[in-house]
N, C-alpha and C positions, 0 to 999 in steps of 0.2 A: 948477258941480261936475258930475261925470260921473259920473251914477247909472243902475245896472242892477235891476230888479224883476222877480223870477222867481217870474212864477205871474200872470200879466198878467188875471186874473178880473176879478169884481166890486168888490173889495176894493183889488188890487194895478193895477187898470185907473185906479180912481180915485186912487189918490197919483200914479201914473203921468203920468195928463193933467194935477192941479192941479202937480204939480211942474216939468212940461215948460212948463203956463201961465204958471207963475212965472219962468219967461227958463233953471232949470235944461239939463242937456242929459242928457237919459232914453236909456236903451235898454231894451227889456222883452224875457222869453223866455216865449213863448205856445206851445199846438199845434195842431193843427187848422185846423177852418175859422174860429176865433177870432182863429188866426193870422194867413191869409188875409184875416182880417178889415181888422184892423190894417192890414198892410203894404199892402192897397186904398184903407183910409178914412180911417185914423190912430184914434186915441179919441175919442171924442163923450163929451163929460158934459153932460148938461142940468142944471142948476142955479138955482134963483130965475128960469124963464122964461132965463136966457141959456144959446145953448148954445155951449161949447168943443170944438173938433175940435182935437189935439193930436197932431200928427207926430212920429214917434216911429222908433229903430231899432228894427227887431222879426225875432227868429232863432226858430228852437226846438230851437238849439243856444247853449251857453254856450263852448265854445269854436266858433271855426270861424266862417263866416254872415256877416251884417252886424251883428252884437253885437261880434264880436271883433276890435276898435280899441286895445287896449291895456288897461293897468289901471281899475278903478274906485276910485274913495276908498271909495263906499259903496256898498252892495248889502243889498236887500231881500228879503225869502223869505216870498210870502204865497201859499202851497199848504195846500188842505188835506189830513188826513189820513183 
């Protein structure tokens, strides 16, 4: 399934990489050097000693960029306020 998570944090970083670990196909909208980050590293989660780097599309634009491939079934919004 083709899932986009906007607000690529702490929060939204980790559904992000366990979802893209699970064979999903992610795209995230980050900004900054977070951004940067991503599109350099992909996501890293350490967990239980193993750790995940998970490649990922990453914009910080929701239209436009490398996010924008078409429709998503589902879309997440973990920003805070």
């Amino acid at each position: 399934m083709r899932i986009c998570v906007i607000g690529a944090g702490a929060i939204g970083g980790l559904l992000a990489a366990k979802l893209a670990h699970a064979g999903e196909d992610v795209s995230v909208i980050a900004r900054g050097a977070h951004l940067a980050g991503i599109v350099e590293n992909g996501l890293s989660l350490l967990e239980e000693g193993q750790e995940i780097v998970a490649r990922v599309a990453a914009s910080d634009r929701i239209a436009g960029g490398r996010v924008a491939r078409g429709n998503f079934p589902l879309g997440l919004s973990q920003i805070r306020t």
